[in-house]
PyMOL Python script that loads the backbone (N, CA, C, O; Angstrom):
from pymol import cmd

cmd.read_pdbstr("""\
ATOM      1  N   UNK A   1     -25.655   1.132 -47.012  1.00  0.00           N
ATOM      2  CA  UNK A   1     -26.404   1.884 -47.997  1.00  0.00           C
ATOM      3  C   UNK A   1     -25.804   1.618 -49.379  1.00  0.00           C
ATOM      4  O   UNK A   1     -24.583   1.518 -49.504  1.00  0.00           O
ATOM      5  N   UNK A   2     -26.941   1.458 -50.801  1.00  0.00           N
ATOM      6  CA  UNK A   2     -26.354   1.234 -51.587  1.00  0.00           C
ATOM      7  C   UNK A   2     -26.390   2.907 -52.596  1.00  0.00           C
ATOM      8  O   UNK A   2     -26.903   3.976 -52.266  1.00  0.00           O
ATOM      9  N   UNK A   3     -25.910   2.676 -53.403  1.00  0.00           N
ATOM     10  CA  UNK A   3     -25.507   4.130 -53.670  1.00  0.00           C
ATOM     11  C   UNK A   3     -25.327   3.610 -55.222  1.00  0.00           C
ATOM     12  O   UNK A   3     -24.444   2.756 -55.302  1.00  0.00           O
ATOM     13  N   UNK A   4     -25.980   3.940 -56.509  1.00  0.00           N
ATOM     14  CA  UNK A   4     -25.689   3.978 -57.843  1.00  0.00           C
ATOM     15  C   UNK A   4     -25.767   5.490 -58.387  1.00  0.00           C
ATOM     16  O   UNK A   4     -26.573   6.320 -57.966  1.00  0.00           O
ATOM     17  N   UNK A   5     -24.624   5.764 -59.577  1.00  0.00           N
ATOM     18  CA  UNK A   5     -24.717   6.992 -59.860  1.00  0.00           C
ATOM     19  C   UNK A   5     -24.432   7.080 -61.995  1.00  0.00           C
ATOM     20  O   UNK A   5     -23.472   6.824 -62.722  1.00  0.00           O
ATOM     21  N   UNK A   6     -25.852   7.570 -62.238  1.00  0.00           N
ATOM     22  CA  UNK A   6     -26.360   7.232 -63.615  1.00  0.00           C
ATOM     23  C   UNK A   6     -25.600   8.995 -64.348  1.00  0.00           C
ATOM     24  O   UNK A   6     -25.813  10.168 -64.041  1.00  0.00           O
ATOM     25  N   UNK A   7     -24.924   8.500 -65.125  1.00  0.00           N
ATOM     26  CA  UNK A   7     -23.819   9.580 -65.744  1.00  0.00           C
ATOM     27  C   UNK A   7     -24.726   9.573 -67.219  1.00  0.00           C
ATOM     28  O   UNK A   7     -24.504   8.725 -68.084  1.00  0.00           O
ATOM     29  N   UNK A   8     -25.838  10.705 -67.383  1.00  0.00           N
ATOM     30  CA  UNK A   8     -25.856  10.586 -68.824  1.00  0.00           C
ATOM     31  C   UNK A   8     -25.082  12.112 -69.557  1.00  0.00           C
ATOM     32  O   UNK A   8     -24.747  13.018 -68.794  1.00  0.00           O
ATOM     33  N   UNK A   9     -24.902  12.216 -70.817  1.00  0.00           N
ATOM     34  CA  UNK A   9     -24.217  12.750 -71.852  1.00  0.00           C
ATOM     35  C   UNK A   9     -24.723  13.125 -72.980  1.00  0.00           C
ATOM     36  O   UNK A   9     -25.950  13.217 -72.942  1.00  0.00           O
ATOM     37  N   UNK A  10     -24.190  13.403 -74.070  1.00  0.00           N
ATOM     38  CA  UNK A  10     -24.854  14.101 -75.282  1.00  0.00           C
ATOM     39  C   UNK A  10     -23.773  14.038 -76.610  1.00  0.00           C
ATOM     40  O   UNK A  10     -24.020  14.443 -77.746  1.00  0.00           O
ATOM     41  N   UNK A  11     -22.745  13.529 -76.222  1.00  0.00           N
ATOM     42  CA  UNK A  11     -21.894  13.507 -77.555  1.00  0.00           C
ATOM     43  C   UNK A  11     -22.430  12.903 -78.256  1.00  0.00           C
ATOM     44  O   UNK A  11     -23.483  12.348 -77.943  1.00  0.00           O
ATOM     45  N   UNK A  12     -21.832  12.794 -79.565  1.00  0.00           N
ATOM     46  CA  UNK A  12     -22.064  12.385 -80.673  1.00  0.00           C
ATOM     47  C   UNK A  12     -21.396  10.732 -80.487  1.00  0.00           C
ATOM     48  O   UNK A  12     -20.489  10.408 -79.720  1.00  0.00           O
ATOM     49  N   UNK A  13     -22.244   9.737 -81.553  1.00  0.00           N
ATOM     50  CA  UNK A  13     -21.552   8.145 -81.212  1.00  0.00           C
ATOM     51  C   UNK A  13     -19.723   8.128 -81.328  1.00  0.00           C
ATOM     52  O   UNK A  13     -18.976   8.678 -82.138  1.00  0.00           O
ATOM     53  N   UNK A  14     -19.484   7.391 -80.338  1.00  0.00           N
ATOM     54  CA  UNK A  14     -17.982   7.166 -80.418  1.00  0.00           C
ATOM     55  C   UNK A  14     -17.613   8.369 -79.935  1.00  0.00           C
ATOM     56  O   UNK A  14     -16.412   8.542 -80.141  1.00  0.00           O
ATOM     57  N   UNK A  15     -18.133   9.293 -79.371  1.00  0.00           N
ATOM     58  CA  UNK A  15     -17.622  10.007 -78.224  1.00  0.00           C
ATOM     59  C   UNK A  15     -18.282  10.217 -76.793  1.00  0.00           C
ATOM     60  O   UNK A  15     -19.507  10.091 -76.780  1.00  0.00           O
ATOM     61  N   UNK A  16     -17.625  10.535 -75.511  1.00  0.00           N
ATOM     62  CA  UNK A  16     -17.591  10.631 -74.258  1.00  0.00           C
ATOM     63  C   UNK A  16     -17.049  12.171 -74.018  1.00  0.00           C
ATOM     64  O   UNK A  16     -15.877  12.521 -73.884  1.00  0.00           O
ATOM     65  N   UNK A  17     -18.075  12.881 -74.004  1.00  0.00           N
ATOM     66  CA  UNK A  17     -17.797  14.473 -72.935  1.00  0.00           C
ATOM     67  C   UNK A  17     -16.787  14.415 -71.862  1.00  0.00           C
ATOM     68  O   UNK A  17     -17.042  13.593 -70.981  1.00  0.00           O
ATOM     69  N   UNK A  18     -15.570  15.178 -71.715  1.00  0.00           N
ATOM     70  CA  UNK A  18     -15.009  15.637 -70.668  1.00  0.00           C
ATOM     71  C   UNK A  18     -15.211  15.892 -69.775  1.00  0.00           C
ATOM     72  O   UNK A  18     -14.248  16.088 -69.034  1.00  0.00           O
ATOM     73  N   UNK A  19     -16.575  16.063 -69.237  1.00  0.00           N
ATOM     74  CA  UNK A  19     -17.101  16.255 -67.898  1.00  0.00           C
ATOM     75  C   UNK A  19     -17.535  15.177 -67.386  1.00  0.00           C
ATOM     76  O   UNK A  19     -17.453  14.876 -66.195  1.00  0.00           O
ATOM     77  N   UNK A  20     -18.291  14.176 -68.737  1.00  0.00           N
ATOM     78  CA  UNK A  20     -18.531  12.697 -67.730  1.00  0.00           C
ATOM     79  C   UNK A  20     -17.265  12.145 -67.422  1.00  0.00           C
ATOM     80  O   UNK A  20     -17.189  11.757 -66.257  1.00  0.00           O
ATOM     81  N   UNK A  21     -15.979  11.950 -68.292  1.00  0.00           N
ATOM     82  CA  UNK A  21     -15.320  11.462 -67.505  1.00  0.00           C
ATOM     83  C   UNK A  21     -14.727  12.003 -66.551  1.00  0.00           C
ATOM     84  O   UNK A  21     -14.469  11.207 -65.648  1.00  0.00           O
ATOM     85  N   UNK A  22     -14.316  13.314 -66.333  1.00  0.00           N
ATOM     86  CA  UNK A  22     -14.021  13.892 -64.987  1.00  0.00           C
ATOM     87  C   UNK A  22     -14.781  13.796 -64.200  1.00  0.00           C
ATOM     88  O   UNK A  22     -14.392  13.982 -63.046  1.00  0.00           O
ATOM     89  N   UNK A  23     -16.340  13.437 -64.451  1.00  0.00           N
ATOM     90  CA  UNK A  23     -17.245  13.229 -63.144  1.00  0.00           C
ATOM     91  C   UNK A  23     -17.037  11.781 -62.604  1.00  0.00           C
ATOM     92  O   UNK A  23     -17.196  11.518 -61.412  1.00  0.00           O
ATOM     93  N   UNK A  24     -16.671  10.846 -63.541  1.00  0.00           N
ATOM     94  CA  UNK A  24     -16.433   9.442 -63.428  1.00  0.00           C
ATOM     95  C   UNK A  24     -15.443   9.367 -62.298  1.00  0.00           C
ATOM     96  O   UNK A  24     -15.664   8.967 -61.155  1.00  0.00           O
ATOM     97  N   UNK A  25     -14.202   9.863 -62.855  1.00  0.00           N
ATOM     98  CA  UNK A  25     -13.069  10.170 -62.403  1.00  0.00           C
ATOM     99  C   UNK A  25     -12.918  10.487 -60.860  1.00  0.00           C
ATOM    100  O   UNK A  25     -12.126   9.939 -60.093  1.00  0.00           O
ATOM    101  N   UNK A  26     -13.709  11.344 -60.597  1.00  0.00           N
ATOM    102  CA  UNK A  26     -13.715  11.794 -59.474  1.00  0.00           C
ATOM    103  C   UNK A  26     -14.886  11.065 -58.691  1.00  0.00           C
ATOM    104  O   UNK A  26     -14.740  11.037 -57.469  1.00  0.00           O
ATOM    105  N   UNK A  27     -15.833  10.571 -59.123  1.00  0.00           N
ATOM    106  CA  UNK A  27     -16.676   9.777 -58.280  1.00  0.00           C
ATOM    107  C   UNK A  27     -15.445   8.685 -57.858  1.00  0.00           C
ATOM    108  O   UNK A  27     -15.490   8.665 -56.628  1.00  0.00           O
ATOM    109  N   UNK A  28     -14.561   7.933 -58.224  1.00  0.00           N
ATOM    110  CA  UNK A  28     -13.893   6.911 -58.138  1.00  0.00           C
ATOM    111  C   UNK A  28     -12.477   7.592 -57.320  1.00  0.00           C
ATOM    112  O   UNK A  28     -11.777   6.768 -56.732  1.00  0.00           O
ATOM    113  N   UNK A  29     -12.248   8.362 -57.294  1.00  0.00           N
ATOM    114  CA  UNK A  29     -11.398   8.673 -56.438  1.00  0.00           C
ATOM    115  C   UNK A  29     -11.858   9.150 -54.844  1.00  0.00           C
ATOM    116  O   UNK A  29     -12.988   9.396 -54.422  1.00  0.00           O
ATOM    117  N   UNK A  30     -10.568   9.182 -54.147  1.00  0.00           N
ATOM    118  CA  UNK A  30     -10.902   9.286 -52.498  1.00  0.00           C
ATOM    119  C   UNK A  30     -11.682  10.571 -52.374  1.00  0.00           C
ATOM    120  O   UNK A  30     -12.468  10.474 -51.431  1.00  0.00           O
ATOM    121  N   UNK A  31     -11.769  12.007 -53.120  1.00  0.00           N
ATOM    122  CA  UNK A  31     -12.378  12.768 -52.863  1.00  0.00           C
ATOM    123  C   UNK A  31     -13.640  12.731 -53.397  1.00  0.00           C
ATOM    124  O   UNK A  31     -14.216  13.815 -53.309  1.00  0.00           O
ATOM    125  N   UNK A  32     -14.410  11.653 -54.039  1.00  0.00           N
ATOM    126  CA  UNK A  32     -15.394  11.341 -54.521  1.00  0.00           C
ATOM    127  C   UNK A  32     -16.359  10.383 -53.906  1.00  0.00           C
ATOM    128  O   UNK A  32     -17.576  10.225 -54.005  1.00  0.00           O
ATOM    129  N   UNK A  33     -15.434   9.816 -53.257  1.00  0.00           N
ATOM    130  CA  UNK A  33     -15.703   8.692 -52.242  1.00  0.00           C
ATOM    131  C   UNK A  33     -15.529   7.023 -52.466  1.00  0.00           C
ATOM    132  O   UNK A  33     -16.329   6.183 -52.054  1.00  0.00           O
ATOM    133  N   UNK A  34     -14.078   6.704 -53.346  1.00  0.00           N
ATOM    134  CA  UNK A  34     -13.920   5.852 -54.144  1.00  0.00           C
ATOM    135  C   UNK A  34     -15.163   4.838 -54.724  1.00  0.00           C
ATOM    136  O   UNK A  34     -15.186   3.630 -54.490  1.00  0.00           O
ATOM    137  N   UNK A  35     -15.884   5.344 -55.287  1.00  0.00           N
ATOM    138  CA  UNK A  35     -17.549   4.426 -55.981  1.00  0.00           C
ATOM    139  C   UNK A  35     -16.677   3.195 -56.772  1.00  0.00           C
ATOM    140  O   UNK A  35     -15.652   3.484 -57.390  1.00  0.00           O
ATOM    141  N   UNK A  36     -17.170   1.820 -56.696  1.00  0.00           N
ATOM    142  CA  UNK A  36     -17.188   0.956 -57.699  1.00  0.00           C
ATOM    143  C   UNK A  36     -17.240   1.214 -58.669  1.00  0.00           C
ATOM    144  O   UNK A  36     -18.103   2.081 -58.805  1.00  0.00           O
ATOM    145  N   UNK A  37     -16.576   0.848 -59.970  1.00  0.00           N
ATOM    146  CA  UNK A  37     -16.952   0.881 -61.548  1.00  0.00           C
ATOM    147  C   UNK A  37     -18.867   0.089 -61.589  1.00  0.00           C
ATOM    148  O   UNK A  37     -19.795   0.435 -62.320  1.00  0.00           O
ATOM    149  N   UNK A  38     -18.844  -1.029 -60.489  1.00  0.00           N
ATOM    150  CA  UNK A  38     -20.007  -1.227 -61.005  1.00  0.00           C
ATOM    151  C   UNK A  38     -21.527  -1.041 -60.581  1.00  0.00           C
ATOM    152  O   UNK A  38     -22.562  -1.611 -60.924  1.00  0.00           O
ATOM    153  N   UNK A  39     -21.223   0.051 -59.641  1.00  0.00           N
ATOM    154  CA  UNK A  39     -22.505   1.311 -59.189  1.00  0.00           C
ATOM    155  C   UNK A  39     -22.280   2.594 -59.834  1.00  0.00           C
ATOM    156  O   UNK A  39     -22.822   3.531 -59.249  1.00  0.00           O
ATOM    157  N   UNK A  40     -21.429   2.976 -61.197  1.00  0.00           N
ATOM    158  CA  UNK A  40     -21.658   3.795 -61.961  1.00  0.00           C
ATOM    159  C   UNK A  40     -22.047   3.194 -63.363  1.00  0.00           C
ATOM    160  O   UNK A  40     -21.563   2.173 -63.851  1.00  0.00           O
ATOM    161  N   UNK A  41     -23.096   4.082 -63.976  1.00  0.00           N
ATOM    162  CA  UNK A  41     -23.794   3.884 -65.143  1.00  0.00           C
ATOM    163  C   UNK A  41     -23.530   5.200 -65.799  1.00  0.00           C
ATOM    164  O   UNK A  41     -23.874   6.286 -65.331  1.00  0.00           O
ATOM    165  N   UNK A  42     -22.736   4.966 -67.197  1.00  0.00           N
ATOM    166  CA  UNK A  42     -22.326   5.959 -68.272  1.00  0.00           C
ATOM    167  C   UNK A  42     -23.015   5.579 -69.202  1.00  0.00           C
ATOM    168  O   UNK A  42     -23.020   4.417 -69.608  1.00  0.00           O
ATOM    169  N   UNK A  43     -23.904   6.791 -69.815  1.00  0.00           N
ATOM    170  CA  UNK A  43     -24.758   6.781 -71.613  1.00  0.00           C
ATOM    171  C   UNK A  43     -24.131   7.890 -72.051  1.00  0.00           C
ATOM    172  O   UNK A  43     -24.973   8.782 -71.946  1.00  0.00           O
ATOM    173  N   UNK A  44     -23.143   8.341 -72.478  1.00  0.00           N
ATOM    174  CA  UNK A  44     -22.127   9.165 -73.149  1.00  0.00           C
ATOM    175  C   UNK A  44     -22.841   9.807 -74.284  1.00  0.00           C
ATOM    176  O   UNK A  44     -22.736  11.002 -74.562  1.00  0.00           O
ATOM    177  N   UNK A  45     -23.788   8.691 -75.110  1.00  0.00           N
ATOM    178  CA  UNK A  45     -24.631   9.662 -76.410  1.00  0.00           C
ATOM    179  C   UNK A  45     -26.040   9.809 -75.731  1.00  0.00           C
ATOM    180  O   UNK A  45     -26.933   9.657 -76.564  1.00  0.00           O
ATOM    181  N   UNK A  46     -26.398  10.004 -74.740  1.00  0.00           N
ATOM    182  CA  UNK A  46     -27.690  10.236 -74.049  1.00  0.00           C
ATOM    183  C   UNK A  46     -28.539   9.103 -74.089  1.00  0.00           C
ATOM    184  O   UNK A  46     -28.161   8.197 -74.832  1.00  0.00           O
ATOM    185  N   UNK A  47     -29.547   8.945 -73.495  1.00  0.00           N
ATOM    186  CA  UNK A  47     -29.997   7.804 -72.940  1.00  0.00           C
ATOM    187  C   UNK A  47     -31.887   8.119 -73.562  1.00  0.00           C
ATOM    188  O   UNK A  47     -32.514   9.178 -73.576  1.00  0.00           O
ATOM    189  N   UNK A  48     -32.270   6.876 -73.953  1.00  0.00           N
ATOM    190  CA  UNK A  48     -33.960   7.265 -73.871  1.00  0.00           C
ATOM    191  C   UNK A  48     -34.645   6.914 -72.904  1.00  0.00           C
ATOM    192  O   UNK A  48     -34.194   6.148 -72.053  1.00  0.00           O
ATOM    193  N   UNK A  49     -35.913   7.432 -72.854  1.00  0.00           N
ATOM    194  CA  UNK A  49     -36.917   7.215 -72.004  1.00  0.00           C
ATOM    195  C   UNK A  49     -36.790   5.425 -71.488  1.00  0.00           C
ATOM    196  O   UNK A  49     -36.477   5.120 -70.337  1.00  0.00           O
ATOM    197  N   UNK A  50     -36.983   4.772 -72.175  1.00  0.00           N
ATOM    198  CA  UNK A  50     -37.140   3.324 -72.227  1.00  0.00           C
ATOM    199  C   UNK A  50     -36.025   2.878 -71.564  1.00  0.00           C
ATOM    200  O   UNK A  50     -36.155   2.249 -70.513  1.00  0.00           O
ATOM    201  N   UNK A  51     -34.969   3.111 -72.022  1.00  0.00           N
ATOM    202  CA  UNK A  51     -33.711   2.756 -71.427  1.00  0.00           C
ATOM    203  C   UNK A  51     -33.338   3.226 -70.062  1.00  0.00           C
ATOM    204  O   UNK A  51     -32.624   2.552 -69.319  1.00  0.00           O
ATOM    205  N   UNK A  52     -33.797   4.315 -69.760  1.00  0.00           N
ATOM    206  CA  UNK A  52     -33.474   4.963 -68.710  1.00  0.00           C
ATOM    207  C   UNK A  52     -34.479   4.192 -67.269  1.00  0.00           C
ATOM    208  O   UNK A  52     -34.120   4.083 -66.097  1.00  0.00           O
ATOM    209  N   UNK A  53     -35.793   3.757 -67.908  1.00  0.00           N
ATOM    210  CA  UNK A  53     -36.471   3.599 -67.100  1.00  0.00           C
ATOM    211  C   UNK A  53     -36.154   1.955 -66.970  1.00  0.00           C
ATOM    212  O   UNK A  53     -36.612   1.327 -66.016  1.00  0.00           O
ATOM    213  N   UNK A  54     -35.557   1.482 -67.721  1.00  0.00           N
ATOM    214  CA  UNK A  54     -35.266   0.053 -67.785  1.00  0.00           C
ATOM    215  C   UNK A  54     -34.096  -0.132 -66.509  1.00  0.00           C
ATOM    216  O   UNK A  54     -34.317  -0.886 -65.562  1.00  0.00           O
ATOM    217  N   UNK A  55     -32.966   0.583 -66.623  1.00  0.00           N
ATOM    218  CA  UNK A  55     -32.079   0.733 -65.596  1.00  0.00           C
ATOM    219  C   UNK A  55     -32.468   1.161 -64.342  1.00  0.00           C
ATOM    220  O   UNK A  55     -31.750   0.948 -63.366  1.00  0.00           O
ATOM    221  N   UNK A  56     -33.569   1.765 -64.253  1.00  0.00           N
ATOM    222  CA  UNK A  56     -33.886   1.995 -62.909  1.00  0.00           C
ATOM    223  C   UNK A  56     -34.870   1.219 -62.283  1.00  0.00           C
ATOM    224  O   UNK A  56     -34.931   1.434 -61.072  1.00  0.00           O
ATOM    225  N   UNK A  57     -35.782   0.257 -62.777  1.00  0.00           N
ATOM    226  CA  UNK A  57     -36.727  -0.716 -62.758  1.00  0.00           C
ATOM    227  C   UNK A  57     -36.113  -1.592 -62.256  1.00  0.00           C
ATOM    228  O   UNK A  57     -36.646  -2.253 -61.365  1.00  0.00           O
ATOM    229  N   UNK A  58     -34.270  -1.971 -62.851  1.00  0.00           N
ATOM    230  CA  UNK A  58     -33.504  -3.171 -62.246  1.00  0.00           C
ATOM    231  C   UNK A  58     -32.921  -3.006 -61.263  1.00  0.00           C
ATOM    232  O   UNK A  58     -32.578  -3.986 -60.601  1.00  0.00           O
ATOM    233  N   UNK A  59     -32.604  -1.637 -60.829  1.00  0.00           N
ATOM    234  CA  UNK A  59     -32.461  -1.023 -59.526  1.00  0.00           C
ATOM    235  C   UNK A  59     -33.326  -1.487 -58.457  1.00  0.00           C
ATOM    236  O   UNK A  59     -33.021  -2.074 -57.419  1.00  0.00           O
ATOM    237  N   UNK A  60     -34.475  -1.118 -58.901  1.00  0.00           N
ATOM    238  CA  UNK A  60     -35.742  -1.247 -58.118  1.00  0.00           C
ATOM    239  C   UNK A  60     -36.299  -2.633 -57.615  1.00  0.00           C
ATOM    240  O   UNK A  60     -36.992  -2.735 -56.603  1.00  0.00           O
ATOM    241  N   UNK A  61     -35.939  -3.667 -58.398  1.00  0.00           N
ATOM    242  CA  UNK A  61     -35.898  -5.115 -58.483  1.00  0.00           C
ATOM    243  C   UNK A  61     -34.894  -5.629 -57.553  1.00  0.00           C
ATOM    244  O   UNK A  61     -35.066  -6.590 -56.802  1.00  0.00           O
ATOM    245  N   UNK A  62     -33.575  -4.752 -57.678  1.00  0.00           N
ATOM    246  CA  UNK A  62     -32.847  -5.786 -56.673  1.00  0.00           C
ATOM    247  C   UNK A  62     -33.110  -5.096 -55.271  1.00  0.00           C
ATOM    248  O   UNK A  62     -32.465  -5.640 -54.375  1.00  0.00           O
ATOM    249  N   UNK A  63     -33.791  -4.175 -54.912  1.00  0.00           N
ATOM    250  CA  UNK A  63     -34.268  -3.812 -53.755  1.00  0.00           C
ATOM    251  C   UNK A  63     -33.335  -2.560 -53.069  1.00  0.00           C
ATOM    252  O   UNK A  63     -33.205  -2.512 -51.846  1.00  0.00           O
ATOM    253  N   UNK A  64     -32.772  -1.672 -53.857  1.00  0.00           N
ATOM    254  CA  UNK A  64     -31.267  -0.888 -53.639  1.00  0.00           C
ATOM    255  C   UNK A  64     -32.235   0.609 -53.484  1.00  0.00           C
ATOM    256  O   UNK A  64     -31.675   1.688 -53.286  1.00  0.00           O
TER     257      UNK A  64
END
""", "prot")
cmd.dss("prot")
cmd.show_as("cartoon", "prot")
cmd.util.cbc("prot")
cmd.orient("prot")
């Protein structure tokens, strides 16, 4: 099973919320279920429509 996990956020540019990275954090650790860096997706200043649907379209493409 493939498993991606899309982390969006709301800071301001050039910052990252404390909760995404503790959610990061802990997705990647053993009680998280050690996830790859590259089946997590971080947008730290929030993400748009377009973009959002763009990342999941390429999801959808590779058949996951």
């Amino acid at each position: 099973m493939t498993r991606y996990a899309i982390l969006c956020g709301s800071a301001p540019d050039g910052f990252t919320q404390k909760k995404i990275n503790e959610m990061h954090d802990f997705l990647t650790s053993d009680a998280g279920g050690f996830w790859a860096e590259k089946d997590i997706v971080i947008f730290p200043n929030g993400v748009t429509e377009a973009m959002l649907s763009f990342v999941l379209e390429r999801l959808k493409a590779e058949k996951t």
